[in-house]
N, C-alpha and C positions, 0 to 999 in steps of 0.2 A: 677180430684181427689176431694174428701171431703173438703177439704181448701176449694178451688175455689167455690165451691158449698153452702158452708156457706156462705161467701162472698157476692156469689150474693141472696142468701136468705134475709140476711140483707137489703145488696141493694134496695131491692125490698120494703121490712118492711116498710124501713124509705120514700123511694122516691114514691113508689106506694098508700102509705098507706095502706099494708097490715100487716094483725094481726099474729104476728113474730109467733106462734106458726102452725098455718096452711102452713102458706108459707115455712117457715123452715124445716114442716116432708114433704111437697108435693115436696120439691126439695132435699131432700135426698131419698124418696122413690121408686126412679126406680134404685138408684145403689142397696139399700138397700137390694128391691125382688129380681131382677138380680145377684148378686154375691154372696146373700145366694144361691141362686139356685143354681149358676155355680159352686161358689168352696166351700161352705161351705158342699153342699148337693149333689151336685155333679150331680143333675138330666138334667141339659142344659149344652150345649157344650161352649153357649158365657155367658160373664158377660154381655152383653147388647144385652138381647131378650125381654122379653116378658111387661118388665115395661119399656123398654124404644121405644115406640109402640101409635098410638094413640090409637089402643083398649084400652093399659092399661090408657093411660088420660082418654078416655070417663067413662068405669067403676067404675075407682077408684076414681074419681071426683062427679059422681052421687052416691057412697057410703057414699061419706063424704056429700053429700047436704043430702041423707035423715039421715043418723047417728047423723049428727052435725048443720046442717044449710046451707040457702043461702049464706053466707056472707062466712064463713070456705070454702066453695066448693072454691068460686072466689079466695080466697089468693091461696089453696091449688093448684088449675089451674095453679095460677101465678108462686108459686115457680117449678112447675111442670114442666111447660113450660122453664122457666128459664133451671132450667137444660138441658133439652133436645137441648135447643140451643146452650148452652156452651159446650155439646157433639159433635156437629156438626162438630168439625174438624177430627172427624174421623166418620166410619159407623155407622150410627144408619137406625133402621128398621122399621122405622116409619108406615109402611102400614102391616107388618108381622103379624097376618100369613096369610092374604089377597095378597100379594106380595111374589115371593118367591126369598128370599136372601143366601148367602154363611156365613155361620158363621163358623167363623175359632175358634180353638180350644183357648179359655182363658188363659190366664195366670193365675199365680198363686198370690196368693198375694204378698211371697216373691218376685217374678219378675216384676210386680207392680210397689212395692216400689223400688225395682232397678235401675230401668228404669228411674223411676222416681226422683232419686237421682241424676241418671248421666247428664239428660236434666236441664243444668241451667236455660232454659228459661219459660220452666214449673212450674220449683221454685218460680222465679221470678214474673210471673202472679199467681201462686194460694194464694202467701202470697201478693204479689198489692191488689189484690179481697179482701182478708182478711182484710187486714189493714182497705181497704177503707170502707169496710164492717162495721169493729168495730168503724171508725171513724166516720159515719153516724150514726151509733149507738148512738155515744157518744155525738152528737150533735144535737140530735130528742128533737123538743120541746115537753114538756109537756103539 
């Protein structure tokens, strides 16, 4: 979920020293393409196809090196990756569309957040992530 994902964005910020604005859009970036696609737009079947992929790392990371810089690429990588690992407890299609995978039909966002309400343990680690997130936040030296 989003929580979790800020979370380790931060994370990353403070303990990687990466620059909180690259790392933060690179690790919200593959739910972001992915579930506008799926349910906003409704063109892809799963909320995790085509950004959560290393094609999508390679491109979208060599977008932001020549758009933005060397230095934006690597955080951008980082929060990138980040995510993709924290997905890891369920399917990601990491090699797609080079590999050919099963993508089950998406949910919706209301069922999402249902799902998501009912799992306390889910709760429990996307607001940990968070907290710990904001608390490394709060403790970055200047």
């Amino acid at each position: 979920m989003l929580i979790g994902h800020v979370g380790m964005a931060l994370l990353q910020h403070r303990f990687l020293d990466a620059e909180l604005v690259p790392v933060m859009a690179g690790g919200l970036f593959p739910d972001a393409l992915d579930k506008t696609l799926c349910q906003v737009l409704q063109v892809t079947r799963s909320g995790r196809m085509w950004g959560h992929t290393v094609l999508g790392i390679v491109v979208s990371t060599m977008l932001v090196g020549v758009l933005v810089g060397r230095r934006a690429a690597r955080d951008w990588l980082l929060g990138y990756l980040g995510h993709l690992l924290a997905d890891s407890e369920g399917p990601v299609p990491w090699w797609y569309p080079f590999k050919t995978y099963t993508f089950e039909q998406s949910l919706s966002f209301v069922e999402i957040f249902h799902h998501f309400a009912e799992n306390q343990t889910d709760i429990i680690l996307e607001f940990t992530l968070l907290a710990l997130g904001l608390l490394a936040l709060a403790t970055e030296r200047s």
